[in-house]
PLY file of the C-alpha trace (Angstrom):
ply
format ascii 1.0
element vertex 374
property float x
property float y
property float z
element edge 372
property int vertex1
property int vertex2
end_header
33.49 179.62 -57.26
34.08 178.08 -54.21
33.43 174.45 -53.70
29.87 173.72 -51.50
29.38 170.76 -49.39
28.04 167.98 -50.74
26.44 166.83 -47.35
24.65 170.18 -47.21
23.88 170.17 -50.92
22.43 166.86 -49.87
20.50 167.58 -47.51
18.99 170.52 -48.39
17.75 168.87 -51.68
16.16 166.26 -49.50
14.20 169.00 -48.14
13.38 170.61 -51.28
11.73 167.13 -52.61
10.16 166.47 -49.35
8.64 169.94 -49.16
7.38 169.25 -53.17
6.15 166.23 -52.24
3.94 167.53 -49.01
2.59 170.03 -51.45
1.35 168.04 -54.06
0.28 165.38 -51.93
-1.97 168.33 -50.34
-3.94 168.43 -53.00
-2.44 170.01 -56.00
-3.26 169.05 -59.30
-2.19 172.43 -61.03
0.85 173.28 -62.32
3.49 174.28 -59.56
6.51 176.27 -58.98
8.12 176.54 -55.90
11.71 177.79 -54.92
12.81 175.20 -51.55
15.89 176.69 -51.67
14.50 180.17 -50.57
12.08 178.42 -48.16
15.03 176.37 -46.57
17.05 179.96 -46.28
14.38 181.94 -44.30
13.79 178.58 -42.12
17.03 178.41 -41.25
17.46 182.43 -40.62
14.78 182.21 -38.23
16.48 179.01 -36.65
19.56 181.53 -35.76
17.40 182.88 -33.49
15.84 179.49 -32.04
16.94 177.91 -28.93
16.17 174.39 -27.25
14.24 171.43 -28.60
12.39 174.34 -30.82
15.70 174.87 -32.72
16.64 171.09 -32.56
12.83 170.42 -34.39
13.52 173.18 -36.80
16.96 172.31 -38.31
16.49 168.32 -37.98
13.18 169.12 -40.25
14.72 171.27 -42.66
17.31 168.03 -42.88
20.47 170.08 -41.45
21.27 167.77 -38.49
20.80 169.14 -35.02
20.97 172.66 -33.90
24.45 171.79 -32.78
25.41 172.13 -36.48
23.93 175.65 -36.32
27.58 177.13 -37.37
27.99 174.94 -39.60
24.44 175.33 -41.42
25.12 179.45 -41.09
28.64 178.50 -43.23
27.21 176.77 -45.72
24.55 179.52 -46.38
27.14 181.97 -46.63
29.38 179.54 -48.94
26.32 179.72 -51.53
25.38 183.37 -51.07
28.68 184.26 -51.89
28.87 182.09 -54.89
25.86 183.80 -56.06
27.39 187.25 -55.29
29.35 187.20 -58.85
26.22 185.49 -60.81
24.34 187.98 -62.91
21.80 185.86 -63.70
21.00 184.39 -59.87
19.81 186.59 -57.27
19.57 186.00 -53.83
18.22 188.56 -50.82
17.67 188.19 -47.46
16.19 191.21 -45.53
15.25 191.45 -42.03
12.21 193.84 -40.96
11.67 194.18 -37.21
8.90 196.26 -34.55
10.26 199.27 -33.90
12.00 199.62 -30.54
13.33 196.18 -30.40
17.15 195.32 -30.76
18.65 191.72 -32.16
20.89 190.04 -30.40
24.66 190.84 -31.24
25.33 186.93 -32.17
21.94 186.54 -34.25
22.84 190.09 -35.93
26.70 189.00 -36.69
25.08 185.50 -37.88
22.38 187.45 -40.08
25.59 190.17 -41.61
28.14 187.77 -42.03
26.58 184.35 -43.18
23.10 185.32 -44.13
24.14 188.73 -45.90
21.07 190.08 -44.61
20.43 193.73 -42.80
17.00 195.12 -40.68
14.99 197.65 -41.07
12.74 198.76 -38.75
9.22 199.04 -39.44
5.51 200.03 -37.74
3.55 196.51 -37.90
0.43 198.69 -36.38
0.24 200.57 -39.58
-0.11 196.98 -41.18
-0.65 198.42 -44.90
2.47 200.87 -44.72
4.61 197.64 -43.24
3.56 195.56 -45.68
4.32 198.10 -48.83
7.58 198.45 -47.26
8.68 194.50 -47.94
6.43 194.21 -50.94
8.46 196.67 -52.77
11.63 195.29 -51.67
10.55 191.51 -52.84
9.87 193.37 -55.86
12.69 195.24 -56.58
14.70 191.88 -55.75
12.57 189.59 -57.84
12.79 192.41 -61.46
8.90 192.98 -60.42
7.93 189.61 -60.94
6.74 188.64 -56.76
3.84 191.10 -55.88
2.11 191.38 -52.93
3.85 188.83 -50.96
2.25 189.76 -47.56
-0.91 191.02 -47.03
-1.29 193.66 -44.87
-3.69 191.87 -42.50
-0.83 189.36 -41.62
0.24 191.90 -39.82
-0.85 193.53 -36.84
0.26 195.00 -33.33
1.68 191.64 -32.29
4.07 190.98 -35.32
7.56 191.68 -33.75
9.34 190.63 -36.94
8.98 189.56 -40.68
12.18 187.80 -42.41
12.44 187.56 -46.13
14.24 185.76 -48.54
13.84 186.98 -52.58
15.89 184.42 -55.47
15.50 186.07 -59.16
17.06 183.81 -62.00
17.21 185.19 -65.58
18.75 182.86 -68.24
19.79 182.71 -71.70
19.72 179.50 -73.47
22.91 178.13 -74.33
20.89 176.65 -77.58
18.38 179.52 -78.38
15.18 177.95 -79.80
13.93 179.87 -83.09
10.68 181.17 -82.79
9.85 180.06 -86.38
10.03 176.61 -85.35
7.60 177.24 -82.39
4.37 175.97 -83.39
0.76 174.11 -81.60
1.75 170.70 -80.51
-0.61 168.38 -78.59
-0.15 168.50 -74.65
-1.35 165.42 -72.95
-3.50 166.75 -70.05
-4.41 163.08 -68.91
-3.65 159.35 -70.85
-6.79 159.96 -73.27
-7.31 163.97 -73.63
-5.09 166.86 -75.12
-5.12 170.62 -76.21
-2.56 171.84 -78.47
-0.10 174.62 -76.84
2.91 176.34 -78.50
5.74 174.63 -78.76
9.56 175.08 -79.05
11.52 172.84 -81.36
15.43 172.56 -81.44
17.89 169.58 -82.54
20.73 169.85 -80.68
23.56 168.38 -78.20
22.42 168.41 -75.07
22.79 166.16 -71.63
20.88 163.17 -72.10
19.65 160.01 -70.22
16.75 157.33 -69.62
15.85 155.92 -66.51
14.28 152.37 -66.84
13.93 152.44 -63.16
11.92 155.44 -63.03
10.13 154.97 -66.31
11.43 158.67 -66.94
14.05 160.37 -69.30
15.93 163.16 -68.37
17.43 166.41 -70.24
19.83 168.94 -69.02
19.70 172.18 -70.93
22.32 174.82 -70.11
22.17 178.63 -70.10
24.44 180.88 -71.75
25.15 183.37 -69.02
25.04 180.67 -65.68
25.99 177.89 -64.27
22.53 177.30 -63.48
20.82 174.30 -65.85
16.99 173.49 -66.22
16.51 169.62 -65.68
13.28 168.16 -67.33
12.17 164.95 -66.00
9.75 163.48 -68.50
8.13 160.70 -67.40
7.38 157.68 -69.98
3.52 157.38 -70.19
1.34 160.39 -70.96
-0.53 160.00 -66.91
2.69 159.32 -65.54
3.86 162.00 -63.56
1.91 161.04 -60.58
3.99 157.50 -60.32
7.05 159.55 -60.90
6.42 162.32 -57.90
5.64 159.21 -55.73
9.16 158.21 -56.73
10.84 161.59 -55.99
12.33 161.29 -52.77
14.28 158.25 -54.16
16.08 160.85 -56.98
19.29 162.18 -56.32
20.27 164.76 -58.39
24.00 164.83 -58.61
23.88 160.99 -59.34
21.54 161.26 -61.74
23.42 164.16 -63.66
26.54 162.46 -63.78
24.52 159.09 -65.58
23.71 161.60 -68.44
25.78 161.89 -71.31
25.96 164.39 -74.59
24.33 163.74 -77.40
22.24 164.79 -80.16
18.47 165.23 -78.99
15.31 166.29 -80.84
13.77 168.29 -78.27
10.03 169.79 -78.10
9.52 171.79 -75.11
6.15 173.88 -74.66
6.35 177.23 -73.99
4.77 178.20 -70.40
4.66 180.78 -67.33
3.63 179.68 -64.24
2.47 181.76 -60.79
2.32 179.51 -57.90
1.65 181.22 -54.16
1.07 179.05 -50.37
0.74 179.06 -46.64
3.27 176.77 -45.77
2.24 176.04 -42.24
0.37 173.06 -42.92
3.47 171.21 -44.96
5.68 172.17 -42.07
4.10 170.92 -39.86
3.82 167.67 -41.40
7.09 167.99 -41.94
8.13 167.84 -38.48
8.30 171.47 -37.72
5.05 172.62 -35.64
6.70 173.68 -32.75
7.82 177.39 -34.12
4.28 177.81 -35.04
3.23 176.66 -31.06
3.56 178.32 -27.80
6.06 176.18 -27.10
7.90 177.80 -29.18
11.06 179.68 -27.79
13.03 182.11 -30.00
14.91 183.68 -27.13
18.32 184.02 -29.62
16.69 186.87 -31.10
16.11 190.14 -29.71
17.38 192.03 -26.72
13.85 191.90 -25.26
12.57 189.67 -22.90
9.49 188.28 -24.87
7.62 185.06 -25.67
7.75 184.39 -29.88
5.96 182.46 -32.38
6.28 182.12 -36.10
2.66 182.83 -37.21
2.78 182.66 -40.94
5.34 181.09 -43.53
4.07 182.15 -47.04
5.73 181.74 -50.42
5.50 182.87 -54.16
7.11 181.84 -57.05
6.88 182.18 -60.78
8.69 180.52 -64.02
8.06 181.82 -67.44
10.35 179.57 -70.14
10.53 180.52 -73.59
12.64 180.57 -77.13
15.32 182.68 -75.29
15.50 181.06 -72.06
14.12 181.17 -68.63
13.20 183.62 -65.68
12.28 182.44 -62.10
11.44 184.29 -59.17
10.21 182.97 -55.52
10.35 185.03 -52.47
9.51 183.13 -48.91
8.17 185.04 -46.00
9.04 183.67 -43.39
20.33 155.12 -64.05
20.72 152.81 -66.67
22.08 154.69 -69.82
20.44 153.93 -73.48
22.46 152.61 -76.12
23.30 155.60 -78.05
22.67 155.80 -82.01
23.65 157.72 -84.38
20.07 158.84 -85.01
18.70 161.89 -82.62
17.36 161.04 -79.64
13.40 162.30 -79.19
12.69 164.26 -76.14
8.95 165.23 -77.10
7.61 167.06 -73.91
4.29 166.80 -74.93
2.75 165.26 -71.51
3.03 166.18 -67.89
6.20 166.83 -66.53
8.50 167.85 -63.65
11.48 170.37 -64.31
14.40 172.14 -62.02
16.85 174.55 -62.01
20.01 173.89 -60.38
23.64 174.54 -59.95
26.07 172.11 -59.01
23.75 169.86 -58.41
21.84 172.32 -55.82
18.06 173.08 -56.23
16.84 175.99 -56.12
13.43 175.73 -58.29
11.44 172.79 -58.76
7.59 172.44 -60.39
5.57 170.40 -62.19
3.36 171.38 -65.70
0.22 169.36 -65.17
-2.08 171.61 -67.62
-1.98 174.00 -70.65
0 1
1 2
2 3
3 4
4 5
5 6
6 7
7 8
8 9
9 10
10 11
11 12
12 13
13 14
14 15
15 16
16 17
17 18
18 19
19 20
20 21
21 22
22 23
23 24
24 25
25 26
26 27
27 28
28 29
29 30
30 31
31 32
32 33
33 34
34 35
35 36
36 37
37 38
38 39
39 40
40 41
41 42
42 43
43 44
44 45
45 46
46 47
47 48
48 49
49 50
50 51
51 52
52 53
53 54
54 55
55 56
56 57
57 58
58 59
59 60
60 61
61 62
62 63
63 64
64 65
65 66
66 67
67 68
68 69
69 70
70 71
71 72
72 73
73 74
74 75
75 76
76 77
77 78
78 79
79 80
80 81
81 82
82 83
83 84
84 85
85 86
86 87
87 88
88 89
89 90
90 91
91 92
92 93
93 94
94 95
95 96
96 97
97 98
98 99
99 100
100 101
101 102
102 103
103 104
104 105
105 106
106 107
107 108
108 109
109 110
110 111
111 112
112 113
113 114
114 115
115 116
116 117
117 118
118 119
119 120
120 121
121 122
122 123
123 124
124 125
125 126
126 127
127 128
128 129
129 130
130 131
131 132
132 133
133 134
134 135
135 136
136 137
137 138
138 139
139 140
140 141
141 142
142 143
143 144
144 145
145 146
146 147
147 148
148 149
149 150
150 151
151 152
152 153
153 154
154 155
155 156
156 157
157 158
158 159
159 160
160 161
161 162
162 163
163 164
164 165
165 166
166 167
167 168
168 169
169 170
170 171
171 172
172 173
173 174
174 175
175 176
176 177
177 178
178 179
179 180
180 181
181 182
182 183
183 184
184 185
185 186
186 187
187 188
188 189
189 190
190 191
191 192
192 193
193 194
194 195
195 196
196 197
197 198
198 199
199 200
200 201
201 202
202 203
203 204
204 205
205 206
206 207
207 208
208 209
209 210
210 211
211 212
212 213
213 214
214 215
215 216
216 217
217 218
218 219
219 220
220 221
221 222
222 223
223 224
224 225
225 226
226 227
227 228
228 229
229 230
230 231
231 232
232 233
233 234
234 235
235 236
236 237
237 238
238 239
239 240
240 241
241 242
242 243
243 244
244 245
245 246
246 247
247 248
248 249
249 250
250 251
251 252
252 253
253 254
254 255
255 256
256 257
257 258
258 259
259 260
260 261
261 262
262 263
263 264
264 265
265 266
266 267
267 268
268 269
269 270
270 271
271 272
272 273
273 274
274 275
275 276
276 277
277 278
278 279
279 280
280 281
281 282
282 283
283 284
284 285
285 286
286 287
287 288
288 289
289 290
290 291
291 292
292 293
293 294
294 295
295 296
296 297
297 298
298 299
299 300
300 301
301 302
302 303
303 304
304 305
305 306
306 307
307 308
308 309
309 310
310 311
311 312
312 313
313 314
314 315
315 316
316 317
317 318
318 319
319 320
320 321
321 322
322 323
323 324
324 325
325 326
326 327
327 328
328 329
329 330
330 331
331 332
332 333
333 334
334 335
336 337
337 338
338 339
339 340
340 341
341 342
342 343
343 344
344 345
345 346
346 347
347 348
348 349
349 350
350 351
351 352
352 353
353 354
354 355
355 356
356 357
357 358
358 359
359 360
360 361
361 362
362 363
363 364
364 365
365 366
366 367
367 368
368 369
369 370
370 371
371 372
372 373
């Protein structure tokens, strides 16, 4: 596997917690799952084809740099889509579906093949509910059936000239298989006085350990049998503590924080849960910095052959976790410390309250949610 860049790893982690952050801080008190990772891909796709102060706005928000680093950004993409190539368990698509009649550019086609992996397809956008079975089924077929429906057929029309997708699957085995005769009702703590009892997994075993005074937060790794892909929990110490912790986020860096964790015997109890989680992103964009591709100021001349004034007009994203006694599956598609003193006792890692949770890879993310409710 080849080595990625840590400034790009970097970076495009800032963006995933950023993004997180926007979308809790609209409003969301449910549980979440969202895949930035995919979202950052199809962002940056589209930027191949951006040009100007529109393309600067675009990659500078997604936290790449300039569009000067365009290359560089398309390298890096293709670094990690190749890793992923040889994964069985982590999937990654990228499919382009364009108006009939139009032609890409040669250098945003090459850019799409080479680094992005990705091919077109050319599609009717007037017959909006054929179009949209078209990339429905793909997402699906990419995702092991878990994304449906990603794009309504009324987001489509006679003035959509092209839809970009990006699908990431992840199936895991647990490293440390949980025994489902040890699964049993546990009390969930839905807020600091109120709980409802949920299933939940029970294991004592090794595992990547540390606490975080600093956060008020502990933190467990737990591998997978079949990837190099790990779920991170961070549990945060007070039962109504998550919110102090997601203000906190954009302060975490994951690669530090994985190498202040250390091996040791932990008595974990994780609930069992499955989580669906679908947006419009347009509004966190834009916050973000990026409102100019959804403008008229907009200029995406890099992109086809034709002549023709373009606009991103919808950015919308599904994702889903399930976690159980085997392991985990995720699936997202985007349209468009301080160590504890160790004793020789087991640690306790008792998820029994709010929490946040990622999967990542060499310290990449690609998944990141919160459990808020049973």
């Amino acid at each position: 596997m080849a080595q990625l860049d840590a400034q790009f790893v970097e970076n495009t982690n800032k963006f995933a917690l950023e993004l997180y952050k926007q979308i809790i801080l609209g409003g969301q008190k449910k549980n979440v799952v969202i895949s930035p990772f995919s979202i950052s891909t199809c962002l940056s796709f589209a930027g191949m084809g951006a040009v100007g102060s529109t393309a600067d706005e675009l990659f500078t928000g997604l936290r790449h740099g300039t569009a000067s680093d365009k290359h560089v950004v398309a390298e890096n993409y293709g670094a990690v889509l190749k890793n992923v190539a040889g994964n069985q368990s982590l999937k990654i698509a990228n499919k382009i579906y364009l108006k009939h009649g139009y032609t890409l550019k040669s250098g945003f086609q090459e850019t799409a093949t080479k680094s992005f992996h990705s091919e077109a397809e050319a599609v009717n956008f007037t017959d909006n509910v054929a179009a949209a079975k078209t990339i429905n089924e793909w997402v699906e077929h990419k995702t092991n059936n878990k994304i449906k429906n990603l794009i309504a057929p009324d987001a489509l029309d006679q003035f959509t000239r092209m839809v970009l997708v990006n699908a990431i699957h992840f199936k895991g085995s647990w490293t440390h298989q949980f025994k489902s005769e040890n699964t049993r009702p546990m009390p969930f703590w839905i807020s600091a006085t109120e709980s409802v009892n949920v299933p939940t997994m029970n294991l004592k075993e090794k595992f990547k350990y540390g606490v975080f005074n600093e956060w008020n937060m502990s933190a467990l790794e737990m591998t997978y049998s079949d990837s190099d892909v790990s779920m991170l929990i961070l549990l945060p110490d007070e039962r109504d503590g998550l919110p102090k912790l997601e203000e906190n986020i954009l302060n975490i860096n994951v690669s530090d924080m994985l190498s202040k964790m250390y091996k040791q015997e932990v008595e974990v109890a994780l609930p069992k849960f499955k989580i669906e989680f679908g947006l419009e992103l347009e509004e966190p964009l834009e916050k973000l910095g990026m409102g100019k591709i959804f403008s008229d100021e907009a200029d995406f001349s890099d992109l086809f052959e034709q002549s023709e004034a373009l606009k991103v007009s919808k950015v919308v994203h599904k994702a889903f976790i399930e976690v159980n006694e085997e392991g985990a599956e995720a699936a997202a598609a985007t349209g468009m410390m301080i160590m504890a003193m160790c004793l020789i006792i087991p640690s306790q890692f008792t998820v029994d309250r709010p929490f946040l949770y990622m999967l990542v890879q060499n310290g990449q993310i690609y998944f990141i949610g919160r459990k808020t409710e049973a």
